[in-house]
NUNUVEX-971098 format. One record per residue: residue number from 1; residue in three letters; x, y, z of N, C-alpha, C, CB in turn. Coordinates in steps of 0.001 Angstrom, whole numbers, plus 500000, padded with zeros to 6 digits. Glycine has a CB too. Example, Ala and Ser with C-alpha at 12.3 -4.5 7.8 and 13.67 -1.06 7.14 Angstrom:
BEGIN
REC  lummi  drenmi     n_u     n_v     n_w    ca_u    ca_v    ca_w     c_u     c_v     c_w    cb_u    cb_v    cb_w
REC      1     ala  513190  494310  507800  512300  495500  507800  513200  496700  507800  511308  495527  509046
REC      2     ser  512850  497750  507080  513670  498940  507140  512900  500030  507870  514084  499402  505725
***
This chain:
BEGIN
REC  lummi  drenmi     n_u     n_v     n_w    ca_u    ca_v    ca_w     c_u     c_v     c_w    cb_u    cb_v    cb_w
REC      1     unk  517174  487544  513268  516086  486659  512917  516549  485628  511888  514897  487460  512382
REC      2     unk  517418  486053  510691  517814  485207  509837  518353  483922  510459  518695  485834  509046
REC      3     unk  519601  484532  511385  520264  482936  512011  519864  482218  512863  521386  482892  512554
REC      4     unk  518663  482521  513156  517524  481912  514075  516782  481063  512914  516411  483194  514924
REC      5     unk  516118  481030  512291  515903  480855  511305  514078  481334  510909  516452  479496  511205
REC      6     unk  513896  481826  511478  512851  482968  511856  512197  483880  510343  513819  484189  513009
REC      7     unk  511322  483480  510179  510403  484169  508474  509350  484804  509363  509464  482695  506942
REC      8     unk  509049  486215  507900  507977  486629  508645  506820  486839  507300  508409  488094  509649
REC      9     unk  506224  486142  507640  505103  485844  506359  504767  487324  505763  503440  485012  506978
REC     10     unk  504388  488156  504756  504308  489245  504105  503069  489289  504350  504761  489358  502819
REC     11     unk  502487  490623  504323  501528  491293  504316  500801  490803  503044  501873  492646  504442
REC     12     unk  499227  490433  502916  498336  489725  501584  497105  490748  502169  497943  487509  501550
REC     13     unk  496628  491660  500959  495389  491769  500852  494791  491707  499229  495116  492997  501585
REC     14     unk  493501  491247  499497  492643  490897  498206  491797  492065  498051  491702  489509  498313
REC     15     unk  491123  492406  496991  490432  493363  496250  490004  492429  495239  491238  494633  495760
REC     16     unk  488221  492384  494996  487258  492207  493933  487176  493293  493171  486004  491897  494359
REC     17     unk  487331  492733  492080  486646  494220  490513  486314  493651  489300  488006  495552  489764
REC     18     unk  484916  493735  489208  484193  492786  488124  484198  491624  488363  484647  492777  486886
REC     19     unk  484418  490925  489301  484300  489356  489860  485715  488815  490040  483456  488283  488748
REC     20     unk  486990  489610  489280  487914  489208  489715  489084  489341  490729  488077  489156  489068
REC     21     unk  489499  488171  491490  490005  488538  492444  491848  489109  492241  489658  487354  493321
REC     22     unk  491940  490297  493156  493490  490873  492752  494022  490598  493958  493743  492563  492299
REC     23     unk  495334  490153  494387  495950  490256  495282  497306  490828  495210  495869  489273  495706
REC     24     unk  497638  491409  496538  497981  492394  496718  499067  491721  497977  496796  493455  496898
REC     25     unk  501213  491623  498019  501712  491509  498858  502413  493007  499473  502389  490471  498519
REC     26     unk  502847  492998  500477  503469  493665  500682  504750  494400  500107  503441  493285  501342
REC     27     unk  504831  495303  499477  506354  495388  498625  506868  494509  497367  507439  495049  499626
REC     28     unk  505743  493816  496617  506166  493126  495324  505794  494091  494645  505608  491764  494868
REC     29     unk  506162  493894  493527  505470  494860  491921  505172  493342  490920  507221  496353  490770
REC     30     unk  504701  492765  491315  504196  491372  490373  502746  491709  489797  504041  489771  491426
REC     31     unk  501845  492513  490180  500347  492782  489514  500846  493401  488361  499167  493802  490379
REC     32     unk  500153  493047  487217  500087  493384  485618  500389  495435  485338  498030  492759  485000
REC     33     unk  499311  495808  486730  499506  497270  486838  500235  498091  487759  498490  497716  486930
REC     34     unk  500723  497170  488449  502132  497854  489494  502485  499241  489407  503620  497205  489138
REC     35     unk  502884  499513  488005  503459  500695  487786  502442  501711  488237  503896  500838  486376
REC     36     unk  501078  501687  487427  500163  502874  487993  499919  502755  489471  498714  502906  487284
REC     37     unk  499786  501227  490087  498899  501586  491194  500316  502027  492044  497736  500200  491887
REC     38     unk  501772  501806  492062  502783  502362  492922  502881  504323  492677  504366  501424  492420
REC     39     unk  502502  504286  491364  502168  505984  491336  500641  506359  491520  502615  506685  489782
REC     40     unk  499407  505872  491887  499076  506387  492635  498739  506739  494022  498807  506369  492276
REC     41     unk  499279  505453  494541  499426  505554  496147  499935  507432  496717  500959  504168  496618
REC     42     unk  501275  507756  496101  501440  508779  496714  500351  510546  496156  503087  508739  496544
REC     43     unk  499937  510163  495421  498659  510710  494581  497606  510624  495982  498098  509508  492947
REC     44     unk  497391  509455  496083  496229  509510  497499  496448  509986  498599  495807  508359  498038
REC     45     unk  497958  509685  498836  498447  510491  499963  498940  511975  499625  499590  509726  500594
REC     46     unk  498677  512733  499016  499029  513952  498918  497297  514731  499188  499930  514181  497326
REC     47     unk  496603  513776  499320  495326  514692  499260  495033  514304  500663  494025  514368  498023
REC     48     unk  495305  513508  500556  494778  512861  502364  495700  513738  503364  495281  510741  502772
REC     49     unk  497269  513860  502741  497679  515105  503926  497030  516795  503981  499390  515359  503694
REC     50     unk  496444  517066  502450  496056  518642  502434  494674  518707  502921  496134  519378  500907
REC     51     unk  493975  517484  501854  492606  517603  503137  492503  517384  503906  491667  517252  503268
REC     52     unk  492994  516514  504888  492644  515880  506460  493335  516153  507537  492721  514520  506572
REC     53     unk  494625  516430  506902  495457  516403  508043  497036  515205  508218  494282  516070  509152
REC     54     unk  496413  513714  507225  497107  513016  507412  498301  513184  507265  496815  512339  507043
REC     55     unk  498706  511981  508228  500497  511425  508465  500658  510518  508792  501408  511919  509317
REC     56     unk  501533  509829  507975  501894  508398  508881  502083  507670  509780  502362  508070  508905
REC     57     unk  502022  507529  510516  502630  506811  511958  504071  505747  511658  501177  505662  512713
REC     58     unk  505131  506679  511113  506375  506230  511330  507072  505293  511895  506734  506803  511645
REC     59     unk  506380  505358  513249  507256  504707  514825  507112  503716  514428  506771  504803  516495
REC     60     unk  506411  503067  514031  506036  501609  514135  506809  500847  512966  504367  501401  514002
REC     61     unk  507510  501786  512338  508981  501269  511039  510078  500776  511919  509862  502827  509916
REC     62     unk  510706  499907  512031  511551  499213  512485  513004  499444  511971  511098  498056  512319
REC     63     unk  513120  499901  511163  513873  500145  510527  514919  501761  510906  513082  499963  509400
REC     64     unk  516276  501097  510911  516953  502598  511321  517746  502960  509820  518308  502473  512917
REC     65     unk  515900  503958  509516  516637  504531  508565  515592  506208  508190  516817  503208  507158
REC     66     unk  515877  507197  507420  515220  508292  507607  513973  508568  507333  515725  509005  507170
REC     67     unk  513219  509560  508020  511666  509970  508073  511349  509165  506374  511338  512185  508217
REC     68     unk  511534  510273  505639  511376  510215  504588  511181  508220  503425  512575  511248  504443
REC     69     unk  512445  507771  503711  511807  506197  503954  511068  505624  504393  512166  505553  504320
REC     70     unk  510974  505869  505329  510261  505646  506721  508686  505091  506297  510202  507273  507713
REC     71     unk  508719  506606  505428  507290  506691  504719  506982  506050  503314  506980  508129  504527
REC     72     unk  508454  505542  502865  507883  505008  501879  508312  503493  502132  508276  505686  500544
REC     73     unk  508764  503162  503203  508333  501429  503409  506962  501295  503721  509129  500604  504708
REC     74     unk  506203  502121  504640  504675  502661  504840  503789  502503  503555  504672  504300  505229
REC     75     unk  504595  503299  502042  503627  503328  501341  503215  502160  500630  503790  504207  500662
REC     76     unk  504054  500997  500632  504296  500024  499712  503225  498707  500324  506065  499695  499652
REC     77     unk  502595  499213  501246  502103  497864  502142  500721  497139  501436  501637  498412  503910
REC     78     unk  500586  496371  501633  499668  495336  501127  498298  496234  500780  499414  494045  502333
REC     79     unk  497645  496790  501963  496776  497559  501753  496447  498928  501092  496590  497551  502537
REC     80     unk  497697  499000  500811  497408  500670  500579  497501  500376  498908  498860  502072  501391
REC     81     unk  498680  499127  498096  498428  498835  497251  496815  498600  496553  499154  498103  497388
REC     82     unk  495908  497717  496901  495013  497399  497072  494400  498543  497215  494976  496587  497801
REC     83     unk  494619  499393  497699  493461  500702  497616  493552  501493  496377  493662  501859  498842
REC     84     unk  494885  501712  496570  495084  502191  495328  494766  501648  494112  496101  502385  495254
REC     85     unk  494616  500144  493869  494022  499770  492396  492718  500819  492612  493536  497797  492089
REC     86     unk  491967  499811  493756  490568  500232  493591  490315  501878  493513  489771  499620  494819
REC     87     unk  490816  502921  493950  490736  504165  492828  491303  504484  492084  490714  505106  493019
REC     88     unk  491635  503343  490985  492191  503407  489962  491060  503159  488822  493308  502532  490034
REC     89     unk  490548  501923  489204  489126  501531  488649  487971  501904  488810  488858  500599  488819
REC     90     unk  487110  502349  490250  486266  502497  490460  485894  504033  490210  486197  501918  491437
REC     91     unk  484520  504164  490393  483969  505823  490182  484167  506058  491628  482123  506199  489547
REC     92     unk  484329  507695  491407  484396  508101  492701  482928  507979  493576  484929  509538  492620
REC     93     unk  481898  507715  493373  481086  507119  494176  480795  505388  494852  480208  507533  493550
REC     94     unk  481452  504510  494305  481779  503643  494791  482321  503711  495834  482219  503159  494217
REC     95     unk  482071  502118  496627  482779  502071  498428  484040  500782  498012  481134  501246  500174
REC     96     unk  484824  501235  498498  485614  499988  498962  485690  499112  500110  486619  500261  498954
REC     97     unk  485590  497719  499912  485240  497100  501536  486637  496487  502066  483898  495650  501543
***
């Protein structure tokens, strides 16, 4: 793709909290709180695998490299950042949209 000259625009999601807007790329650590919200992503996913069942869907990593990565190019994605602020901030009765 590089010598083609071929970009692939990054993953952007936004999150409101208190009126302000956070955005969220794929795989940066540029938000002020990076550090917490990259430790609690796998915090969310440790409950989501004991209560539910969850697992990643791997296949769709492009990448030839092991399970275990696999899952953490998975964890770093635009959205899951973004979720993770928001139960960082919010009460556990709040919705996220």
């Amino acid at each position: 793709m590089k010598t083609e000259g071929v970009t692939k625009v990054p993953g952007v999601n936004l999150i409101e909290l208190n009126g302000n807007m956070h955005r969220f790329l794929s795989g940066h650590k540029s938000h002020p709180e990076s550090y917490n919200i990259h430790r609690k992503w796998p915090e969310i996913s440790t409950k989501l695998r004991s209560m539910l069942g969850y697992s990643p869907d791997t296949v769709q990593v492009l990448f030839d490299i092991e399970e275990e990565e696999n899952e953490h190019v998975l964890s770093i994605h635009s959205e899951k950042l973004a979720i993770a602020f928001g139960f960082l901030h919010l009460a556990p009765e709040d919705t996220i949209y």
